[in-house]
C-alpha positions, 0 to 999 in steps of 0.5 A: 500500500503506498499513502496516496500524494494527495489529500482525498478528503477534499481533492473533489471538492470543486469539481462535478465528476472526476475530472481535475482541470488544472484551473481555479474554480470560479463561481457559475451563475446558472438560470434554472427554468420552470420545468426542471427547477424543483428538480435541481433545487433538491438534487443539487448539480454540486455541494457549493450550489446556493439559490440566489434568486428564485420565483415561480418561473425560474431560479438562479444558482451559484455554484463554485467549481472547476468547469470541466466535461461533466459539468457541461454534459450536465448543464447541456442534459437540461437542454433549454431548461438550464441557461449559464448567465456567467462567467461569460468565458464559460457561457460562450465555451458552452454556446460552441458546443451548442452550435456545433451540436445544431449543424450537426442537426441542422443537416440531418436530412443530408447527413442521414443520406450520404452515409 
């Protein structure tokens, strides 16, 4: 048995999943609609989330994490239900992967033929 270099406890602790990126965790401001709201308000995306704002259509949340694959893979699971307000870095990261995503899809009718 060799004594792991790193401390376990906390080696998690601001990231969603397993992945480390080598870069500071920041805060992410998250716009939570309607439809999925009561769902991430008690099953909470990270263990830093904390409701900034909340009505009856939508509630804001802070988390404080490393941005890293899961966490896009779980803000984009919600589909349009889930909106990144900042950091604007982070929103526009997101917004490409959104758009390569909608020319994939955009060209279904000719993909689907040529393959």
């Amino acid at each position: 048995y060799k004594e792991p270099e790193i401390d376990i406890s906390d080696y998690f602790d601001d990231v969603v999943g397993v992945t480390i990126p080598k870069c500071n965790a920041e805060d992410i401001i998250i716009k939570v609609y309607k439809a999925s709201m009561s769902f991430v308000l008690t099953k909470p995306i990270h263990l830093s989330q904390c409701i900034i704002e909340k009505s009856d259509e939508y509630a804001v949340i802070s988390i404080n994490v490393k941005p890293n694959y899961e966490l896009d893979s779980k803000i984009l699971s919600f589909g349009s239900n889930m909106e990144v307000l900042s950091p604007l870095t982070y929103r526009s990261h997101l917004s490409e992967k959104i758009q390569a995503m909608n020319q994939i899809y955009s060209n279904d009718a000719e993909n689907l033929h040529s393959k």
